[in-house]
Every structure is written in structure tokens, then in C-alpha cells.
N, C-alpha and C positions, 0 to 999 in steps of 0.2 A: 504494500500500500504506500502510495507516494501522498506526503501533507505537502498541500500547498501554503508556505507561508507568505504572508501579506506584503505590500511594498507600504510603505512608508514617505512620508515626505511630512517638511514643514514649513507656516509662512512664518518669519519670525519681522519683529517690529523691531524699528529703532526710531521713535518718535511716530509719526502716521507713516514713516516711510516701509518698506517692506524691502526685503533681500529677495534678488533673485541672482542664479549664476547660469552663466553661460554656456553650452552644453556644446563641445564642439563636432562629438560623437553624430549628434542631433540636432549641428548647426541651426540652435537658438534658444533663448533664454526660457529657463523653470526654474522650479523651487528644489532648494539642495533635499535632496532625498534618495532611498533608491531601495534595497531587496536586504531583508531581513537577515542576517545568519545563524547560522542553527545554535538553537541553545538562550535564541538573544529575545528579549521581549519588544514590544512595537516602540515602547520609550528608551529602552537603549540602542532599539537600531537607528532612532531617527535622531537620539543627542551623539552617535557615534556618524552617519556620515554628515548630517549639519558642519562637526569637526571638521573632518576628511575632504568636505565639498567647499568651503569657504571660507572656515579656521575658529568660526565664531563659534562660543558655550553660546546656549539655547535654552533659557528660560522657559521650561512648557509649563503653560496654563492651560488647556482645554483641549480637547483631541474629539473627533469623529469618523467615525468610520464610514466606509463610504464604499459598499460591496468588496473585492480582494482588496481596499488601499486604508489605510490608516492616515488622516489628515492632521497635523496636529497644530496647533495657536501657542507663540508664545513672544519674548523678548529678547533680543540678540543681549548677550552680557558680552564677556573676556573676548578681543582678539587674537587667539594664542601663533596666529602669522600665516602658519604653511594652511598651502590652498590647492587642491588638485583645480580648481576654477579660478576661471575669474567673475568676480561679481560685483554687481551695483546694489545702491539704495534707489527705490524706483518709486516716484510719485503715481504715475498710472502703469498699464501695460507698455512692453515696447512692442514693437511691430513685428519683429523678430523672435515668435516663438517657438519653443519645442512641441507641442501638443496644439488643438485647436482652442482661440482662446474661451469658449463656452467652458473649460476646463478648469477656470481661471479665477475668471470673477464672480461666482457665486463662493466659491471658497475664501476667495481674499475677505467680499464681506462677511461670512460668517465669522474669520480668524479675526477680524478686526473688534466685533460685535464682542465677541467670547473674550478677548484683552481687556478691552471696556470693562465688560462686565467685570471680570475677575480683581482689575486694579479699583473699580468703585466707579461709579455712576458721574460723580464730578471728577473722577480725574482725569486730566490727559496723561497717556503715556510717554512724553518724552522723554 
């Protein structure tokens, strides 16, 4: 019996901004994520490539599943440097995606909504 385990990814904030990296595999921007490793839960696989995809600790506040994919919402913390990507802080979409962007911005606002929430109703997160 083969288990399928889940892919993971996450949108993480730095102020209303959002991190996306670069995919050059898939010439164009996503959210640092990717495939579970065995033994690893959906919150260590997605604060372990977060690391690996862009350098930043990841604050997870909320997570939702969303058929095979674990989404998860949080707050970029520590830049510890090394980056398999390169990434930006992005105020909207760029033009240049990896996946279609229907894929995109319903999650962005939910991870936004779910920080909100989590940090309190008046505050902004920057």
C-alpha cells in the first residue's frame, strides 16, 4: 500500500506584504512550499522548506487544508541567509506565475484574514 502524503506550502507576511519565490524549474513565481518527507508532519514540512526555499523562520498561525495540499498562514520572523530561490515581498500578484492565478488569490485572502485574526482585530501586522 503506497500513502500519499500531502504537499504543503505557505503564504507568510511581513507587514500586508507577502513572500513569494521564484521557481525556475516552473519558470514563475509561488509560495515556498513543496512535498512532505516521511516521518515529517504538515508543520515541519512546510517550516522546513519555507527555510530551504527563501531562508526565512515562519511564524505559522493558521493552516487549511485544501484536498492533497496543506495551506498554511503565518509571519516571516529570522532571515537565516541561504536560499535555494530567489524571492520578493509582493504587494499584488506578478504576472509571472507558476500555477494559474485562480490558485492564488483566494488563499492569499484567506492567509491574510486568518493573521488578522490571530494577531487581534485592531492590529496591523507589521
Amino acid at each position: 500500500m503506497v500513502i500519499q502524503l500531502p504537499n504543503v506550502y505557505a503564504i507568510g507576511f511581513k507587514g500586508d506584504r507577502f513572500l513569494m519565490v521564484y521557481n525556475p524549474k516552473r519558470g514563475g513565481w509561488e509560495m515556498p512550499g513543496g512535498k512532505l518527507e516521511e516521518f515529517e508532519t504538515p508543520l515541519e514540512g512546510v517550516k522546513r522548506e519555507y527555510r530551504e526555499e527563501c531562508g526565512f523562520e515562519l511564524d505559522v498561525l493558521d493552516c487549511m487544508p485544501m484536498g492533497p495540499v496543506v495551506v498554511f498562514a503565518g509571519i516571516l520572523k529570522e532571515n537565516r541567509g541561504e536560499a535555494e530561490m530567489g524571492w520578493e515581498l509582493m504587494d499584488e500578484l506578478p504576472r509571472d506565475l507558476a500555477f494559474p492565478e485562480c490558485e492564488y488569490r483566494e488563499q492569499i485572502t484567506w492567509a491574510r484574514e486568518a493573521v488578522r485574526n490571530r494577531l487581534g482585530k485592531g492590529l496591523t501586522f507589521k
